[in-house]
N, C-alpha and C positions, 0 to 999 in steps of 0.2 A: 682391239689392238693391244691393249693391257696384258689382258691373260696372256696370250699368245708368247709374249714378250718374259712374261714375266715366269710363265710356266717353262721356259727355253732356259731361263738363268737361272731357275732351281738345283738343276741334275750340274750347273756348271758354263753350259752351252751360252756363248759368247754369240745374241742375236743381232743382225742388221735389219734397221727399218727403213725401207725406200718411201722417202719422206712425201713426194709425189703419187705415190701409189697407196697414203693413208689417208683417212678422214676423220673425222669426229663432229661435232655437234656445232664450235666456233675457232674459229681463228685460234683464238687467245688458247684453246682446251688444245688445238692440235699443238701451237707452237709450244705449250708447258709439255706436253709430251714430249714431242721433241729431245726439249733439253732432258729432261728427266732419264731418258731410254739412253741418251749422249753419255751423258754423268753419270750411270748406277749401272745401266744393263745390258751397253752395247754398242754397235755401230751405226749411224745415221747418213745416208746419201740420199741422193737423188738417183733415179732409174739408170741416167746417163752415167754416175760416176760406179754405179755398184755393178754396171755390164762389162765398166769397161778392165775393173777389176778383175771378173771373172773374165776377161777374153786376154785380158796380159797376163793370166796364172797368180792373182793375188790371193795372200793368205787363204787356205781352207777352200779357193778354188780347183774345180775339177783338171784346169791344166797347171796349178802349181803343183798338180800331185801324180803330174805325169802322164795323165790323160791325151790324147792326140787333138 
């Protein structure tokens, strides 16, 4: 989940992490992530808010960008 995240914010690229769709090792290690990816590298939802984003044309969504 690190790299991923982290190799996305190098070039620039502003990542979202669907918070329900990651894992790690404990609790404690997901929810530091969490905040960390929040505060430094990006956007953080849940699967339900980050669909429903890209189904009402949000930010950097294929229908905010005109898509049908």
């Amino acid at each position: 989940m690190w790299s991923t995240v982290r190799d996305a914010a190098a070039p620039g690229y502003r990542a979202v992490l669907v918070a329900d769709a990651a894992a790690t090792y404990s609790d404690e290690a997901h929810n530091t992530t969490l905040t960390v990816v929040h505060r430094c590298f990006g956007d953080v939802g849940t699967a339900a808010e980050v669909l429903a984003l890209l189904h009402a044309g949000g930010p950097g969504s294929p229908a905010g960008a005109g898509a049908p």
